[in-house]
LUMFI-266514 format. One record per residue (C-alpha): residue in one letter; x negated, y, z. Coordinates in steps of 0.1 Angstrom, whole numbers, padded with zeros to 4 digits, always signed. Layout:
BEGIN
aXYZ/...
! end
This chain:
BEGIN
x+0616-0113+0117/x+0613-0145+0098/x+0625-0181+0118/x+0600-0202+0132/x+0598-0226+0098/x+0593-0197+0074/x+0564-0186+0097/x+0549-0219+0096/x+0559-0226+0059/x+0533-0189+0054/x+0509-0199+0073/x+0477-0187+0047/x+0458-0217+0062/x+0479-0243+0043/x+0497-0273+0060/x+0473-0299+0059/x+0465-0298+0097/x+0500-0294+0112/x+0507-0301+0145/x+0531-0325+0162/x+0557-0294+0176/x+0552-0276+0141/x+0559-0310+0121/x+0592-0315+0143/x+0602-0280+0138/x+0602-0288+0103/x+0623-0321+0104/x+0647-0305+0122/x+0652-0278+0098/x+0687-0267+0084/x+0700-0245+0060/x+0684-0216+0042/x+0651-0230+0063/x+0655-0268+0045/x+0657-0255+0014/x+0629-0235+0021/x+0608-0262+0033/x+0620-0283+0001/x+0609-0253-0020/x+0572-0254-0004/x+0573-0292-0013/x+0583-0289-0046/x+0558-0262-0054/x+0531-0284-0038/x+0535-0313-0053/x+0534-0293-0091/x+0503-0277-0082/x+0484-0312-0069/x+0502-0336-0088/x+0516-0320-0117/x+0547-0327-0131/x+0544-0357-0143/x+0560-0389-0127/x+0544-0418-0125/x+0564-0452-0133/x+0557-0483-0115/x+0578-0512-0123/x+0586-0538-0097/x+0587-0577-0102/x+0602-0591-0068/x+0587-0624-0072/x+0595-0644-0040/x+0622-0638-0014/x+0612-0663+0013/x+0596-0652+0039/x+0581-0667+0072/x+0584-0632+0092/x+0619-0620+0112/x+0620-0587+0112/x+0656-0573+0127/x+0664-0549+0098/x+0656-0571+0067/x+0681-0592+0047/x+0650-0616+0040/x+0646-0622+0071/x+0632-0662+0078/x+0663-0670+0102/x+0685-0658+0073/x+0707-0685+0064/x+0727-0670+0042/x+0703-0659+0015/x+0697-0682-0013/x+0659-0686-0017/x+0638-0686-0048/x+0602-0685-0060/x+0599-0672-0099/x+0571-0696-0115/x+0536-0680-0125/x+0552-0679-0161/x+0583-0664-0153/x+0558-0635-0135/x+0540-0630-0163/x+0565-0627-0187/x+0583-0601-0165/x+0554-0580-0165/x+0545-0582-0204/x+0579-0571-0213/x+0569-0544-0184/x+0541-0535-0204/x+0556-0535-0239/x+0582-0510-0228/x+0550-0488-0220/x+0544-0494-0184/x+0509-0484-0166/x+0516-0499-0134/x+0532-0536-0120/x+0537-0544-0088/x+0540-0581-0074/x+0563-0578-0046/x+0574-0612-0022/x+0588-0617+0013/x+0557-0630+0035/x+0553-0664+0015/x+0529-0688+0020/x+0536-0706-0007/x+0522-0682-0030/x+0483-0685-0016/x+0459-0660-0029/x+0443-0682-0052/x+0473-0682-0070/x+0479-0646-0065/x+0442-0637-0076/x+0449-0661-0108/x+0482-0645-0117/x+0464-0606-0113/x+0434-0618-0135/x+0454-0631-0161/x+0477-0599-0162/x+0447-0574-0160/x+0430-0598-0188/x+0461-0594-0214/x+0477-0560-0206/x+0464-0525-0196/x+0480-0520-0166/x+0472-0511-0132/x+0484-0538-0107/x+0500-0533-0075/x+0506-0562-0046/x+0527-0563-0015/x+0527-0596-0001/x+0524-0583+0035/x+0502-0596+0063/x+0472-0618+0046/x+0433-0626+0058/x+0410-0598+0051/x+0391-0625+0027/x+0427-0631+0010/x+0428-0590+0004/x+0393-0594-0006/x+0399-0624-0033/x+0433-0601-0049/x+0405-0569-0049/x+0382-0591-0068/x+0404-0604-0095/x+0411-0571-0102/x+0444-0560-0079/x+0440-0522-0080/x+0465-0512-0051/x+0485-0520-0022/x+0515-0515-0006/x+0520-0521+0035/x+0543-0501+0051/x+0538-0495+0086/x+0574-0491+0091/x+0574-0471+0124/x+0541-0459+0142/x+0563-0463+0175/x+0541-0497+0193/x+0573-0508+0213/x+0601-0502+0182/x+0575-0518+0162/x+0569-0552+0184/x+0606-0557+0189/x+0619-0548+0158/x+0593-0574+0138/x+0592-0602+0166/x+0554-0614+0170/x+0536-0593+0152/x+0521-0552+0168/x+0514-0518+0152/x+0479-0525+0164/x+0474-0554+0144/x+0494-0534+0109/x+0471-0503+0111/x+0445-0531+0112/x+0455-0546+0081/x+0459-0513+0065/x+0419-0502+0074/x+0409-0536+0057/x+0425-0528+0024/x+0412-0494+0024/x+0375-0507+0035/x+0384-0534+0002/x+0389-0503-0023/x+0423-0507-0026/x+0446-0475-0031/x+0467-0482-0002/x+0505-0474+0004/x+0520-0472+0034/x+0553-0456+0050/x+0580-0461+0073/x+0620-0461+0071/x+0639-0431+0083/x+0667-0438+0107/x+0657-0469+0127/x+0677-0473+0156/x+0661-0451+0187/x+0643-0430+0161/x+0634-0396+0171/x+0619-0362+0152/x+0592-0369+0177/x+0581-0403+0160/x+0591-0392+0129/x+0563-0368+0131/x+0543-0396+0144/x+0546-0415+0118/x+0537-0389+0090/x+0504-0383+0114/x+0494-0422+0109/x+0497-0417+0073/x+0475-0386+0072/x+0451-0405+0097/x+0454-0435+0075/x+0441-0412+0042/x+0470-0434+0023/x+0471-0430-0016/x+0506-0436-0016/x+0536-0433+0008/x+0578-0442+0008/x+0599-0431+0030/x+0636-0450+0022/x+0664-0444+0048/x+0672-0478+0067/x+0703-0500+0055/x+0721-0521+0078/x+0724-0556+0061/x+0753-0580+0079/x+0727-0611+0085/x+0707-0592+0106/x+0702-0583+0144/x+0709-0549+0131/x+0739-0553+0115/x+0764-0527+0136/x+0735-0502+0135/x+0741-0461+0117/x+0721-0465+0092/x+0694-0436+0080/x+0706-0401+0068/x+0699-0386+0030/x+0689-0351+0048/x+0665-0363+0069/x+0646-0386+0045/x+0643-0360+0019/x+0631-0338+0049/x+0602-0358+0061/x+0594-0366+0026/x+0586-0327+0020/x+0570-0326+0053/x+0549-0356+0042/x+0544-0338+0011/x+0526-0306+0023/x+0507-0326+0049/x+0490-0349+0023/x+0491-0332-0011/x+0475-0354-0033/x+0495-0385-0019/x+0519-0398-0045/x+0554-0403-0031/x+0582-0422-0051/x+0619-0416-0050/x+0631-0446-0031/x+0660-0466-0047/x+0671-0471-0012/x+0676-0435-0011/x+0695-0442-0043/x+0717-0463-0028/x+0731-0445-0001/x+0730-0416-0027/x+0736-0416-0062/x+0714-0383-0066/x+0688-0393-0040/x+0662-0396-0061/x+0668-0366-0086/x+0670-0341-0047/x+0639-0365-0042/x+0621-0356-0072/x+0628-0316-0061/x+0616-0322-0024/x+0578-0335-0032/x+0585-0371-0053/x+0564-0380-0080/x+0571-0414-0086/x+0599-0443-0093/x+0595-0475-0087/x+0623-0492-0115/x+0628-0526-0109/x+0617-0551-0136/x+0629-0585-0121/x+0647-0603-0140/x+0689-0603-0131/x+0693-0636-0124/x+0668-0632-0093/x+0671-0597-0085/x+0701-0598-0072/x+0691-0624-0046/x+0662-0603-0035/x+0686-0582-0009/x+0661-0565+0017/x+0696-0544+0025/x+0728-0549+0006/x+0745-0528-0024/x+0712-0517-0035/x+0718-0497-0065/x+0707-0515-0109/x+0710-0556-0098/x+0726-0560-0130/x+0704-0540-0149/x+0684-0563-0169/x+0648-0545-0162/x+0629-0534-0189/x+0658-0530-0211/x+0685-0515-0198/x+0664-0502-0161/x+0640-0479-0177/x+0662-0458-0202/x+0680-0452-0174/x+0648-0440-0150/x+0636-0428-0177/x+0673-0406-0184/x+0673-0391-0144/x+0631-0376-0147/x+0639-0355-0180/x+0672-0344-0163/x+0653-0334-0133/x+0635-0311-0158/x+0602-0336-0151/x+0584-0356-0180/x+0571-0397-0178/x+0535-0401-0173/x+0514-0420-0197/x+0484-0428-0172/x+0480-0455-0150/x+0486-0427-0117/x+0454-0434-0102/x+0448-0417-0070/x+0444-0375-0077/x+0424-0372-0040/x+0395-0356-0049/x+0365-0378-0041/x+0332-0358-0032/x+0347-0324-0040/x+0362-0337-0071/x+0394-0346-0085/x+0393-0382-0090/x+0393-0391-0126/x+0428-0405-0140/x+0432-0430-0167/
! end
């Protein structure tokens, strides 16, 4: 008699339509039945995604923000971080040395900052999708759907908005004003838009069960989402959630398979938050269902500032120099090559595999 995850692991349907219990019995997995569930993962992921893994090199532009959310180190009652804004310039030179050192994708990540209003943004994306061949990435967080619309039409490709837990009451307290309601709201515009859309939550928040773990990988499959993280939750000492456990390795990589057989075309990356609390999290992520990393191309002299939780792992690596050797080092020890392609969505559209380039 097989346990109760190999039976689901064989079930000759596929995984696609899980249910809550079954998706819970899987998260709460352990031993020979984890591996096995990392296993099914791992083989899913090569036969949807392949073995390549896509690059996708961050620029962290901006780390004010007006928002104050309990778990992040940006948060706007923050005192204690040192602020900047990287000039338009400064941007764009960050992402051409991106692109010389053979990067498909850059993504233009800020704290909630007005400041940067999305006539600028929509400026900045033409001029980098004018000059380089690159797909391009934004998280900026919550904007108008007519500022979404004015980043689509300059030429903005993707973008990322995690939902960050699909529990409505963790949600509304954890990230003061704001609901879940409104989020998933945000996230249907972009998708109405054309964007690819990334979403995803942190594992480990405080009060976080198997039971809304499994809710939030049922949002994502809901949502259709081109592109999902899952990064354990840090503690960072200038936050309400400072004395907080923070999020466990195991159960990451866990959900992440789970995510993986549930949405097999999504691409996943290998957090470097899961590096951080792990300095093999993202090789055992890139075995449990990960097909991307996301090396970070800011230059040092702002990256360090940019401190969403603290210790995170390559501040002092100046980005496209010394960051993607290294990236580039841990996929071809994972026995994984670097993609070429932009990593367009592989969801088939219409019965077909979307076209990659």
């Amino acid at each position: 008699m097989g346990s109760a995850v190999s039976k689901i692991l064989s079930r000759p349907e596929g995984f696609e339509d899980l249910g809550k219990e079954e998706i819970c019995r899987l998260l709460l997995s352990e031993g020979a039945d984890k591996e096995l569930l990392f296993s099914c993962a791992d083989r899913i992921r090569e036969h949807h995604v392949g073995n390549e893994v896509h690059l996708r090199g961050i620029i962290e532009f901006s780390n004010h923000c007006i928002k104050n959310c309990f778990y992040c180190g940006l948060r706007r009652d923050n005192d204690a971080a040192e602020r900047y804004r990287m000039t338009a310039d400064e941007i764009a030179d960050a992402a051409v040395a991106g692109a010389q050192a053979g990067l498909k994708t850059i993504v233009l990540q800020s704290g909630e900052d007005p400041f940067f209003t999305a006539d600028m943004l929509a400026r900045l994306i033409a001029r980098l999708k004018d000059e380089h061949d690159v797909a391009i990435t934004m998280s900026v967080g919550d904007r108008t759907r007519e500022e979404y619309a004015l980043m689509r039409d300059a030429g903005a490709d993707r973008y990322l908005l995690k939902h960050e837990t699909a529990d409505p009451e963790a949600f509304s307290r954890l990230r003061p004003g704001t609901t879940l309601d409104g989020r998933i709201r945000h996230l249907v515009w972009l998708k109405e838009l054309g964007f690819q859309v990334g979403s995803g939550c942190m594992i480990g928040l405080p009060g976080q069960t198997a039971d809304t773990l499994a809710d939030d990988i049922l949002l994502l499959k809901r949502l259709d989402v081109e592109m999902a993280g899952f990064g354990p939750f840090i503690p960072h000492g200038d936050t309400p959630l400072a004395s907080c456990t923070g999020g466990d390795v195991d159960m990451t990589l866990k959900t992440l398979a789970v995510a993986r057989i549930m949405l097999p075309f999504t691409h996943f990356p290998a957090t470097t938050a899961l590096g951080t609390i792990d300095p093999e999290g993202r090789q055992r992520a890139l075995k449990c269902g990960a097909n991307v990393v996301m090396p970070n191309i800011t230059p040092v002299r702002y990256k360090k500032l940019y401190e969403i939780y603290p210790n995170k792992i390559c501040i002092n690596e100046e980005g496209s120099i010394q960051c993607l050797p290294c990236i580039t080092g841990i996929i071809r020890q994972s026995g994984r090559s670097v993609a070429t392609d932009h990593g367009h969505s592989r969801k088939p559209v219409h019965g077909k595999a979307r076209p990659q380039g």
